[in-house]
C-alpha positions in Angstrom: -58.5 173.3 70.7 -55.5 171.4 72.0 -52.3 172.0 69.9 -51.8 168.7 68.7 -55.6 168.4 67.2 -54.9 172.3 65.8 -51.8 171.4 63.7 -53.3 168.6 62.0 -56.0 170.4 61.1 -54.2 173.4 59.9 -51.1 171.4 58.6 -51.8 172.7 55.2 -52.0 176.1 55.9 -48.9 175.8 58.3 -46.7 174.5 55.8 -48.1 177.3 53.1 -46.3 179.7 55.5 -43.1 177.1 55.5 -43.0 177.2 51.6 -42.8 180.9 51.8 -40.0 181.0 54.3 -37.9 178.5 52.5 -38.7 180.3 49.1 -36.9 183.4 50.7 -33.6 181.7 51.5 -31.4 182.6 48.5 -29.5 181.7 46.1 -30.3 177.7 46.8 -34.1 178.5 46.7 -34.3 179.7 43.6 -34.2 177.0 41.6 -36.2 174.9 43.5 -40.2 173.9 42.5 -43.4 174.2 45.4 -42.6 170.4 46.1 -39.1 170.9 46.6 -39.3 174.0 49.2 -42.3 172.0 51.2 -40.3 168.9 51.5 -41.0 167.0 54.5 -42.9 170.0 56.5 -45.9 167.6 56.4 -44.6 164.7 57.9 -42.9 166.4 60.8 -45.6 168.3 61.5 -47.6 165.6 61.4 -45.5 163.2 63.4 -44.8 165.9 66.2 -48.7 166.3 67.0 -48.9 162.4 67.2 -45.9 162.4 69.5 -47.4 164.7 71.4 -50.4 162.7 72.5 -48.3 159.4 73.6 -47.7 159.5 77.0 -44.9 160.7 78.7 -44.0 160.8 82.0 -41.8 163.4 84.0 -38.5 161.6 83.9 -39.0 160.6 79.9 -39.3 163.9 79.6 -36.4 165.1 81.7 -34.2 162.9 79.6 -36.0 164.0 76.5 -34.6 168.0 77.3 -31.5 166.4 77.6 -31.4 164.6 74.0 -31.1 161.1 76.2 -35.0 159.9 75.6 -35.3 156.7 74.1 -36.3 157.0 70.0 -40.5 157.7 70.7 -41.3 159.1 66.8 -39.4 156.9 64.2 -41.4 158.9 61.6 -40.3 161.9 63.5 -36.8 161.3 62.8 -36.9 159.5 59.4 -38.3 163.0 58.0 -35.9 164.8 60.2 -33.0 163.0 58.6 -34.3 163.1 55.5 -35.4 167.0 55.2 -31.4 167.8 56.5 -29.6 165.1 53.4 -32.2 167.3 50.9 -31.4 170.5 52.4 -28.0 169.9 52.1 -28.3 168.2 48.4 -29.7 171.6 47.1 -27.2 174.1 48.3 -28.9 175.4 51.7 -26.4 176.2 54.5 -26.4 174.7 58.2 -28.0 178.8 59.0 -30.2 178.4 56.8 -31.4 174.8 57.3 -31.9 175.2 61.0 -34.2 178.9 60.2 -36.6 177.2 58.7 -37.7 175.4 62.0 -37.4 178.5 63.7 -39.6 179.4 61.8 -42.2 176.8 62.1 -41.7 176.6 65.8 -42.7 180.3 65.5 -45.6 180.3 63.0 -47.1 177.2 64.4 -47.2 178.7 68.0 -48.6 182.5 66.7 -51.2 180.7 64.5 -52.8 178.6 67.7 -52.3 181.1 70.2 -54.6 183.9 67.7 -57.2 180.9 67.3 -57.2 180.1 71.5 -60.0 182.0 73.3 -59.5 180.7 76.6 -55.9 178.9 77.6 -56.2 176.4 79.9 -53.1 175.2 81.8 -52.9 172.2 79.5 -52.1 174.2 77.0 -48.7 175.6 78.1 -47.9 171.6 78.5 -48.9 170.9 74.7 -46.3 173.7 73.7 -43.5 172.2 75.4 -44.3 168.8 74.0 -44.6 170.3 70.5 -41.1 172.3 71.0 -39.7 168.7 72.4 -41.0 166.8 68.6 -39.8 170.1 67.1 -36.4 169.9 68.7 -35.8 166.5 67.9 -36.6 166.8 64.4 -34.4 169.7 64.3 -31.3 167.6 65.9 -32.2 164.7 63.4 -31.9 167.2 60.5 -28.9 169.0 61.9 -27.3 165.2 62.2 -28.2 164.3 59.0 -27.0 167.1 57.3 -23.6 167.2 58.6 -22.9 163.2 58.0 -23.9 164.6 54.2 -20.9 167.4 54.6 -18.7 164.9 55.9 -19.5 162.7 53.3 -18.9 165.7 51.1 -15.3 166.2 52.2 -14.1 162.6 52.1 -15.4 162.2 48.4 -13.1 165.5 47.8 -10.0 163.9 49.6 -10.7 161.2 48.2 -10.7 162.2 44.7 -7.5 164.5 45.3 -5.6 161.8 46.6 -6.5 159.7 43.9 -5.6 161.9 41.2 -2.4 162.9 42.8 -1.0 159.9 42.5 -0.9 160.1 38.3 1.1 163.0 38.1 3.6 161.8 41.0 4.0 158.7 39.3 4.8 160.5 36.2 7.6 163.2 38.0 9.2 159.8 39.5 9.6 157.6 36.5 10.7 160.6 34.9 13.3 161.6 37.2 14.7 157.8 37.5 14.6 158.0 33.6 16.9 160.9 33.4 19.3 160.0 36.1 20.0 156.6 34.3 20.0 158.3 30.7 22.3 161.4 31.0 25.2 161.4 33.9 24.5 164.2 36.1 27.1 166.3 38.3 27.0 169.0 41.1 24.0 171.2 41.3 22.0 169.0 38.4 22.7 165.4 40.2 21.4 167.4 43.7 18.4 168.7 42.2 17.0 165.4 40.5 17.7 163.8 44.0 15.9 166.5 45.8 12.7 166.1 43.4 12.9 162.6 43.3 12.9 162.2 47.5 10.0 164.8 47.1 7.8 162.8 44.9 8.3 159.9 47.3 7.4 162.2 50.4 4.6 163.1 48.5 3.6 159.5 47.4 3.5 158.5 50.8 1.0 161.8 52.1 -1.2 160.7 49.5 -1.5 157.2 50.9 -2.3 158.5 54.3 -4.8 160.7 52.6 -6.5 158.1 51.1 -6.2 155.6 54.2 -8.0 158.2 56.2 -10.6 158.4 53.7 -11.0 154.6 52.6 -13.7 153.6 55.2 -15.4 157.2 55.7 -16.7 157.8 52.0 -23.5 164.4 45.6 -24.1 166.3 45.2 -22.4 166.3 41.9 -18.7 167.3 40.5 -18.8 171.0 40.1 -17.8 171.4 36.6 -16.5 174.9 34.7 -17.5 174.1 30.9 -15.6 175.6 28.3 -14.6 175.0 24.1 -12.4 172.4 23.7 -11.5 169.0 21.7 -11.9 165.8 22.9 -9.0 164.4 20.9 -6.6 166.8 22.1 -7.5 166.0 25.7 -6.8 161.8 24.9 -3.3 162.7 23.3 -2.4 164.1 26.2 -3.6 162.3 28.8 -2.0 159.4 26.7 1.7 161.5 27.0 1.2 161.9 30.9 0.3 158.1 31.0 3.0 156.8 29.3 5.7 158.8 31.1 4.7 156.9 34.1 4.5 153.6 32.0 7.3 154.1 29.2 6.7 150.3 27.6 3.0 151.9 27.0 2.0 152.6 23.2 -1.8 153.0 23.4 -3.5 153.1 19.9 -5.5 156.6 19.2 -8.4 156.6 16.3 -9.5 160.3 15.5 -12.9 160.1 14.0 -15.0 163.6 12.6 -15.5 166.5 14.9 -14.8 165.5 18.3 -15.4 169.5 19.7 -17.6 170.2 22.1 -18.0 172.2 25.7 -16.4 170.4 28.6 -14.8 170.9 31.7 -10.9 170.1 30.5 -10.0 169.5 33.9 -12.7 167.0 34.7 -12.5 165.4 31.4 -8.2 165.0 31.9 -9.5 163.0 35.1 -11.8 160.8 33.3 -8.8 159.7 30.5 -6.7 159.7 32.9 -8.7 156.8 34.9 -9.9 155.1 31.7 -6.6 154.8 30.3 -5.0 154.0 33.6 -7.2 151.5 34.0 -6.7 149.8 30.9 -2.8 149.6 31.4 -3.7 148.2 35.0 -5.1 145.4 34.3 -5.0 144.7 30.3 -2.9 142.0 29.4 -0.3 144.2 27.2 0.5 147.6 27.9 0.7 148.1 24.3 -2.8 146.9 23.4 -4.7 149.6 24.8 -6.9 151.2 22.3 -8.9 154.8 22.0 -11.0 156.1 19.8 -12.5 159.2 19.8 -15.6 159.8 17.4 -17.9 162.8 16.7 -21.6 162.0 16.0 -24.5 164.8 15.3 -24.8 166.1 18.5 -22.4 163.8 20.9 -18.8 162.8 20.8 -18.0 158.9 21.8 -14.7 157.8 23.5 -14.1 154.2 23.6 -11.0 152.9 26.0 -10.4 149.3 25.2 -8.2 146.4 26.4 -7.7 142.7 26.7 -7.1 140.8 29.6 -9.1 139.3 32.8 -12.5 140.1 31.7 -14.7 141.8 34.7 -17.2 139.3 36.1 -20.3 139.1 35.2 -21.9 140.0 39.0 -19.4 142.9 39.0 -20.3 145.0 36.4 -23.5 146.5 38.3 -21.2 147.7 41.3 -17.8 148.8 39.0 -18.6 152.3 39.3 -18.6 152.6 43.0 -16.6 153.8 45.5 -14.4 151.7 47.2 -14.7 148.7 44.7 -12.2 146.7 43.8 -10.8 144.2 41.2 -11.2 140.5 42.0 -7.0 140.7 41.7 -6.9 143.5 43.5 -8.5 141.9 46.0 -6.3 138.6 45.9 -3.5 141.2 47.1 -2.2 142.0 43.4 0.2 145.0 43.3 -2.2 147.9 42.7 -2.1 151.7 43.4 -5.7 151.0 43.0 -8.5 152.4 45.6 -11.1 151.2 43.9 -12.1 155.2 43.5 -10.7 155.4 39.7 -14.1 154.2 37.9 -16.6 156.2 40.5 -14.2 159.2 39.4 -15.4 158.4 35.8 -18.6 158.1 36.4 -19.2 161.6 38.6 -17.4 163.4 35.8 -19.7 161.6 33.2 -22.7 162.0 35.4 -21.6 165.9 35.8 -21.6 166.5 32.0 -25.0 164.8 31.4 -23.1 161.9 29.3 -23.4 158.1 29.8 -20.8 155.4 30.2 -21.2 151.8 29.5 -18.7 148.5 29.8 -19.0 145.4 28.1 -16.6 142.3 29.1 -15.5 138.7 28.0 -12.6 136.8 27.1 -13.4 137.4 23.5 -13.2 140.8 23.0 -12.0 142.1 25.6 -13.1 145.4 28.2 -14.9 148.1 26.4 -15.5 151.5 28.6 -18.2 153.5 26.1 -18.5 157.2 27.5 -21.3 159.3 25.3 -20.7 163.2 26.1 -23.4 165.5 24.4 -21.3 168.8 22.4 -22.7 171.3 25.5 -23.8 170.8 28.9 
């Protein structure tokens, strides 16, 4: 039986033996269902035995060894591609990833050779077309995969950069504060200079941070829950916010229990963006109102401000990277790179909550983040 006619009817039991391979390759497979550890096995095996009976002649093939062929299998690759982003999504490693098609390419070969009673010379040719499909799928995988890390790491630097710029903003303001305030000499008057040239360096390596990353950007935020009180968290994120703003006096409403089991870090980045956002572009720096409530097994924050309502068209997109403001976009002064809101989002998304906005001239923007008491 030619190879090609053998894998598809044995595809089943061939990618029994994959399941049990993947299922083996710990800690990521542990977690994962029968449907999750198959995957795409199927479909590449599938789409390497029909690439293996189009024709090909000896230069297509000579290019093929080389990785230069022209795109034969589209099916090939899509589940190729596809298989790596999953593999990737779940917590395998590049290793670990690439094994499993060493592992195919292995059982797949042992499994036709036992059934083979007499070889023929056109089998040895239907091996190295089905090591060809086989290699190509593993290149598409091993692509894919790595865009997904890359992706990965400019989310990260992305993030960083963006967060940095809060806290720098905050050591500036306060530095220029104190140097107009109290009249400093010698030693004092060198060191507020010295950290006030730093923050500026550093201002300026997180915009080329973020440059870098603008046009390159889920696995989700890792999170680290812990007791804590969602109140306490919006007080301070308020302080750190108004030391970089000083005419900001943001209303805070305390309503019931508002404890639960968060990630304090993650959830100082989400205020931090919300109310940031709300000084940006509300219409009084002043008017910015928060209120924190605890229901039976959730605690609401609201963030709310008026100004330029958001358009209508843009509310679908505001929580993706890289969006901007409409007067952002008009060329506004704005520290904004449109990361802010996705920030908010992940960090929701992490914690299992749900955010919602509502916007009009009326009454204003409304941000509505629901975080259940425990992860």
């Amino acid at each position: 039986m030619r190879l090609s006619e053998f894998i598809r009817q044995n595809v089943d039991r061939i990618v029994d033996e994959w399941e049990q391979f993947a299922r083996t390759i710990t800690p990521a497979a542990e977690n994962m269902d029968r449907v999750a550890l198959r995957d795409h096995a199927k479909a590449i095996l599938l789409a390497a035995a029909r690439d293996m009976t189009t024709a090909q002649t000896a230069s297509e093939q000579r290019a093929k060894a080389k990785g230069e062929g022209p795109e034969k299998t589209p099916s090939l690759d899509e589940a190729g591609a596809s298989h790596g982003e999953l593999r990737h999504t779940v917590g395998f490693d590049l290793v670990q990833m690439t094994s499993e098609f060493r592992h195919l390419r292995a059982c797949v070969i042992r499994l036709w050779v036992d059934s083979l009673e007499s070889p023929d010379l056109d089998y040895f040719q239907d091996m190295i077309r089905f090591n060809e499909a086989i290699d190509e799928a593993l290149a598409e995988s091993t692509a894919a995969y790595a865009e997904q890390v890359n992706h990965s790491r400019d989310i990260f630097l992305a993030i960083l950069g963006h967060d940095l710029r809060a806290p720098l903003q905050a050591v500036s303001m306060s530095t220029e504060m104190l140097m107009r305030k109290v009249a400093l000499q010698g030693d004092a008057l060198a060191c507020a200079n010295n950290i006030k040239r730093g923050a500026r360096h550093m201002a300026v390596m997180v915009s080329d941070l973020l440059e870098l990353v603008r046009s390159r950007l889920g696995k989700s935020l890792p999170i680290e829950p812990a007791p804590m009180d969602l109140a306490d968290a919006a007080h301070a994120a308020i302080a750190v916010a108004c030391a970089g703003n000083p005419e900001c006096d943001p209303t805070v409403i305390v309503v019931g229990d508002t404890r639960g089991v968060w990630d304090a870090g993650r959830i100082d980045q989400l205020l931090q963006n919300l109310i940031g956002n709300a000084l940006q572009h509300g219409l009084n720096k002043r008017d910015v109102n928060l209120t924190v409530s605890g229901e039976s097994d959730a605690v609401r924050l609201t963030v709310h401000n008026f100004g330029v309502p958001i358009p209508e068209e843009a509310i679908g997109t505001i929580f993706d990277p890289l969006v901007r403001s409409a007067d952002e976009e008009l060329g506004q002064p704005t520290t904004s790179l449109g990361l802010g809101l996705f920030i908010v989002k992940e960090v929701v998304d992490a914690h299992g909550g749900t955010i919602e906005v509502s916007s009009n001239e009326t009454d204003g923007t409304l941000f509505t983040v629901v975080l259940p008491r425990k992860v």
